[in-house]
C-alpha positions as CSV (number, residue, x, y, z in Angstrom):
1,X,-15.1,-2.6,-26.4
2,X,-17.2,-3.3,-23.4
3,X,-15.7,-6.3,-22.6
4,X,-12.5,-5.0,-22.3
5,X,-10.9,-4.0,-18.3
6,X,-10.4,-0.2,-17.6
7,X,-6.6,0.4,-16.2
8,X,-6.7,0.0,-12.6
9,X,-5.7,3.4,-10.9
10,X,-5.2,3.8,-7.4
11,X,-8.0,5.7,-5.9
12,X,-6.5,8.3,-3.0
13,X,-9.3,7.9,-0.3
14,X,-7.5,11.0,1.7
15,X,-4.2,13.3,1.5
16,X,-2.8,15.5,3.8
17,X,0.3,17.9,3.4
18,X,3.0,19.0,6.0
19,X,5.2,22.1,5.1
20,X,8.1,22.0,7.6
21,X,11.1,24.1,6.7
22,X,12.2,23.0,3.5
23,X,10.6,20.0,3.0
24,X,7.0,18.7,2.8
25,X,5.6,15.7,3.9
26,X,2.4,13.7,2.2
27,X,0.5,11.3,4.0
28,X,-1.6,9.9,1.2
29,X,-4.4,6.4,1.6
30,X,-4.6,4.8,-1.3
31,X,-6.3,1.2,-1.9
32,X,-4.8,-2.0,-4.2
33,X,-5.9,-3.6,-6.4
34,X,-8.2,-6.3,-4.1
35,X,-9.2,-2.9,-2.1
36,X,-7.1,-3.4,1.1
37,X,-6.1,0.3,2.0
38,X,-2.4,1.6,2.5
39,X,-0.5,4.2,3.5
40,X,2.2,6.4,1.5
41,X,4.7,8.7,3.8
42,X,6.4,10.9,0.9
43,X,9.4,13.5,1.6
44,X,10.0,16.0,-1.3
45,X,12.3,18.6,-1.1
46,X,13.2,20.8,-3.5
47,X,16.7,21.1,-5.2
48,X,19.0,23.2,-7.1
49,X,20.5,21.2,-10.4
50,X,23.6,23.1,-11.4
51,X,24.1,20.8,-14.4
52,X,20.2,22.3,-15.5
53,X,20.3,25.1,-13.8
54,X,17.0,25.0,-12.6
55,X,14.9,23.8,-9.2
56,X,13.9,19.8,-9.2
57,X,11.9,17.9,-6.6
58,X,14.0,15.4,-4.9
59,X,11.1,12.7,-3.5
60,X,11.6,9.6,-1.6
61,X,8.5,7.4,-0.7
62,X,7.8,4.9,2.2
63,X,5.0,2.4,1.7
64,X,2.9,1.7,5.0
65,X,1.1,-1.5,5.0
66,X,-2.0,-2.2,7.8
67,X,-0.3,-5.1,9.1
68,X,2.7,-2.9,10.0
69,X,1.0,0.0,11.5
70,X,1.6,-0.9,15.2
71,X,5.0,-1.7,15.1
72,X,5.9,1.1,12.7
73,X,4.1,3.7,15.0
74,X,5.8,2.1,18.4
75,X,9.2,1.9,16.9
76,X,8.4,6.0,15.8
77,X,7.6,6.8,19.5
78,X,10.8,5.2,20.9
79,X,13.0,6.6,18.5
80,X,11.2,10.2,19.4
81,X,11.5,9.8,23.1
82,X,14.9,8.2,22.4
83,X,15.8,11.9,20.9
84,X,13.9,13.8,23.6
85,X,15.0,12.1,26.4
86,X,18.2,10.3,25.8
87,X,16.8,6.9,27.7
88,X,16.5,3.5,25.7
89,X,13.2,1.7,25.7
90,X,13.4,-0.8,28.1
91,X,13.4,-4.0,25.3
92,X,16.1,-2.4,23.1
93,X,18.4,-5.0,22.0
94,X,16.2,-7.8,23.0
95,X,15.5,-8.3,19.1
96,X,18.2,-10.6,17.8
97,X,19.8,-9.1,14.4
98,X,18.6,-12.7,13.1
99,X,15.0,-11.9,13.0
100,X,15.8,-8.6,10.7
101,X,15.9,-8.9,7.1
102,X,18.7,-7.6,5.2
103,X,18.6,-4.4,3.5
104,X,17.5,-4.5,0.3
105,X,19.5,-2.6,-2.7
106,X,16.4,-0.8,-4.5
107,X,16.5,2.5,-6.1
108,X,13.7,5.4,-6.0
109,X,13.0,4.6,-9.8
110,X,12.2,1.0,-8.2
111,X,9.9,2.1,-6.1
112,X,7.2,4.3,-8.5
113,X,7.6,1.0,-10.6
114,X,6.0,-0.3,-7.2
115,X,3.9,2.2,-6.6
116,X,2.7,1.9,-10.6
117,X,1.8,-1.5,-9.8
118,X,-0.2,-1.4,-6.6
């Protein structure tokens, strides 16, 4: 029995929670498997189901990878000033639409069989 592997489960090394209006935000760090560290950014809101009649929790998770964090956080603070301000970052359009991979059709049940598997 020794000999056998325990399940891997992701350890959450920190988890913070952001009520705003109807919706809450969770910023959760979580580590893989070989122990690099990543970043979940999950949305729930809650719902009314009429077919159920009852309240559900409508979720929808982004996965943040370390590698990413500076252009993730730059693009954020563009489109932010872009709402504030109404001006266009000086580069936008410079990226050519070649460079930027095609949407991928995945559904939320796709992604908590990701998050199952980090």
């Amino acid at each position: 029995m020794e000999d056998q592997e325990k399940p891997f489960r992701r350890e959450e090394l920190f988890s913070r929670a952001i009520r705003a209006g109807k919706r809450t935000y969770f910023f959760d760090v979580k580590t893989t498997r070989g122990e690099e560290q990543y970043l979940t950014i999950t949305e729930s809101k809650r719902r009314f189901s009429n077919d159920q009649g009852r309240f559900f929790y409508e979720k929808h998770k982004l996965f943040l990878y370390k590698e990413d964090f500076e252009k993730f956080v730059k693009g954020l603070q563009e489109s932010i000033q872009f709402i504030e301000t109404g001006e266009l970052p000086e580069d936008y359009g410079m990226e050519s639409e070649q460079n930027i991979p095609p949407v991928a059709d995945v559904t939320f049940e796709d992604l908590d069989k990701v998050d199952d598997e980090i």
